[in-house]
C-alpha positions in Angstrom: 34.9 -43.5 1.9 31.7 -44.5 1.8 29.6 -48.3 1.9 26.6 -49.3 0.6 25.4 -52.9 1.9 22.5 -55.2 3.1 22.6 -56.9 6.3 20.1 -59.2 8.3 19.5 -57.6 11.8 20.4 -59.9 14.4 19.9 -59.8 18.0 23.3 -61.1 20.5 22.3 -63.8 22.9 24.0 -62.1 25.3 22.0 -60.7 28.4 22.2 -57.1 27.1 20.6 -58.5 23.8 22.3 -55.9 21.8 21.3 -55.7 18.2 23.7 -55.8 15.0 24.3 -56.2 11.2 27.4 -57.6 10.1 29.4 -56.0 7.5 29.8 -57.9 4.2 33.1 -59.4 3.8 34.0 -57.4 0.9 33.2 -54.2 3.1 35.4 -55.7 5.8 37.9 -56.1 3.9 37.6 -52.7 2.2 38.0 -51.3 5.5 41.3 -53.2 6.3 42.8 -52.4 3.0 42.4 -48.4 3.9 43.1 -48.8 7.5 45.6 -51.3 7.4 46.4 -53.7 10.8 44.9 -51.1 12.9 41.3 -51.5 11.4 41.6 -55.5 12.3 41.9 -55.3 15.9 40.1 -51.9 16.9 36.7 -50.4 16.2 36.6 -47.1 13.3 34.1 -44.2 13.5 31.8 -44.1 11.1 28.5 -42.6 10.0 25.4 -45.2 9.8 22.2 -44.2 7.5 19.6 -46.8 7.7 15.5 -46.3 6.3 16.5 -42.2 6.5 17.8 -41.9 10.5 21.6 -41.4 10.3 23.6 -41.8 13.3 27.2 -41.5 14.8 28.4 -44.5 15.8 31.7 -47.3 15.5 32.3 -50.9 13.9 34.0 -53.3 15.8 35.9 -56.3 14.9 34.3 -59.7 15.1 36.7 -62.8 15.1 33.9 -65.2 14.8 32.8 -63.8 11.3 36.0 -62.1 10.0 33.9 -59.2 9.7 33.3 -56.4 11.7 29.8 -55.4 13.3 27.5 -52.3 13.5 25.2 -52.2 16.7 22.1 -50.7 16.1 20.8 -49.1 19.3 17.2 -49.1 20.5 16.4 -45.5 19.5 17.2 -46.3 16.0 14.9 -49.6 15.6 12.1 -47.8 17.1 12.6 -45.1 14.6 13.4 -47.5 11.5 11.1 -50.2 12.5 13.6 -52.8 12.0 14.0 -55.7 14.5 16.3 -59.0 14.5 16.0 -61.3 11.3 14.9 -58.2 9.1 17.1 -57.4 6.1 18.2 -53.8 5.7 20.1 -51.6 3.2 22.6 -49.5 5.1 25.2 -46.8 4.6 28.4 -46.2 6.5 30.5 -43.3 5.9 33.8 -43.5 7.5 34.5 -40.9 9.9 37.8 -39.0 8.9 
């Protein structure tokens, strides 16, 4: 299944300062509705495309926005150019 979205970059104010985009709603709950329960309390593989660098990753769950979030890891913002409070179209592909 695939997802086509835009998400502002944000950066966690956590001391590792990782980087994310949170996953529409609609998207969230497109991934519940496939996955069921499990896909509300765990993370799902998926494949991310973002500005032509595609990468293996996971989504996981976030509680405070209902959602669930994609990190973004430094090798792909160097390579994308993106950084916290940009906007990017992105692509997931669920893993299967």
């Amino acid at each position: 299944m695939r997802y086509d979205f835009e998400a502002e970059i944000w950066r966690s104010s956590g001391a590792s300062g990782w980087f994310f985009a949170t996953l529409p709603i609609e998207v969230a709950e497109g991934l519940r509705a496939l996955h069921g329960p499990r896909a509300g309390f765990g993370s799902l593989r998926v494949r991310a495309h973002l500005a032509g660098v595609n990468w293996d990753t996971s989504v996981f769950p976030d509680a405070r926005s209902g959602s669930f979030l994609l990190p973004l890891k430094a090798q792909v913002r160097e390579r994308t150019g993106v950084t916290a409070g940009d906007r990017a179209a992105i692509r997931i592909d669920l893993a299967i």
